[in-house]
N, C-alpha and C positions, 0 to 999 in steps of 0.2 A: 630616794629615788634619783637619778641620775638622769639630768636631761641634756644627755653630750649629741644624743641621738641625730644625726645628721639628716634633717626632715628635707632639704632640696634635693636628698638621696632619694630620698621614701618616696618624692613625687616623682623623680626620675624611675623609676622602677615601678612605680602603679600608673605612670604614662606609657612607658616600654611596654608592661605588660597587655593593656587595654590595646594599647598599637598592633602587638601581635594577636592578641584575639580576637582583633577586628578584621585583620589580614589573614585572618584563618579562616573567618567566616566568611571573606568575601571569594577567599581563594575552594571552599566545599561548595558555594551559592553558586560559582563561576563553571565547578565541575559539573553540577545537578545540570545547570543549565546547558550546558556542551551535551550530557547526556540525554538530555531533553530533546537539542535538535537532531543529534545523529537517531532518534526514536523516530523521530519525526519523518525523518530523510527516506527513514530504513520503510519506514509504514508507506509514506509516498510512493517509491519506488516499489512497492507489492503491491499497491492498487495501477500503478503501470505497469506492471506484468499480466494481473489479474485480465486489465483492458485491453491491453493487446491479445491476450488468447481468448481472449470472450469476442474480440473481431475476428481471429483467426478462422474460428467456431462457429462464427455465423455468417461467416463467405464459405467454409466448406460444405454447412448444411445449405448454402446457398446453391453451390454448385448440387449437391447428392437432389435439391426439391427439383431443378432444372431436367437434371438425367431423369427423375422419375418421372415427370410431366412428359417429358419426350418418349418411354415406354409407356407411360399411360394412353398417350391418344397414338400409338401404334396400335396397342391392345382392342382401343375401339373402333380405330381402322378394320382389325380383320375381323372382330365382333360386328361390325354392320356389315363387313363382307360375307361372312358365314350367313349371319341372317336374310341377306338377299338371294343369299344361294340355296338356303334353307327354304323361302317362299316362292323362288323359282321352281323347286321341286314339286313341290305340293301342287 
């Protein structure tokens, strides 16, 4: 057996190696996580769209309850006027 074998080789090269495989995982750990915020970002910014048309939504039904309220007590404006005019008859 031949031990010419250059072993300060062997740990140069199973350090390199560990080096990059550590550099690799930190460099997929580093994308997951970038991925992770822009999910984040993207999710956030759809519950402030969501909230803004849910205000939008409930100032127009706000306005539509206002108009109805304002025909509604016209409607009982000339419903108590027809009935007075209905019991002036009789």
């Amino acid at each position: 057996m031949n031990n010419d074998f250059p072993w300060p080789l062997a740990v140069m090269i199973i350090c390199t190696s560990a080096a990059v495989f550590a550099a690799g995982a930190f460099i997929i750990y580093q994308a997951f996580a970038t991925w992770r915020a822009k999910m984040s970002i993207a999710r956030e910014e759809a519950y402030k769209r969501l909230a803004e048309q849910s205000i939008q939504a409930q100032q127009r039904i706000s306005q539509e309850m206002e108009l109805v309220m304002t025909e509604l007590s016209q409607v009982q404006k000339q419903a108590s006027e027809m009935e007075r005019l209905l019991k002036s008859v009789e």
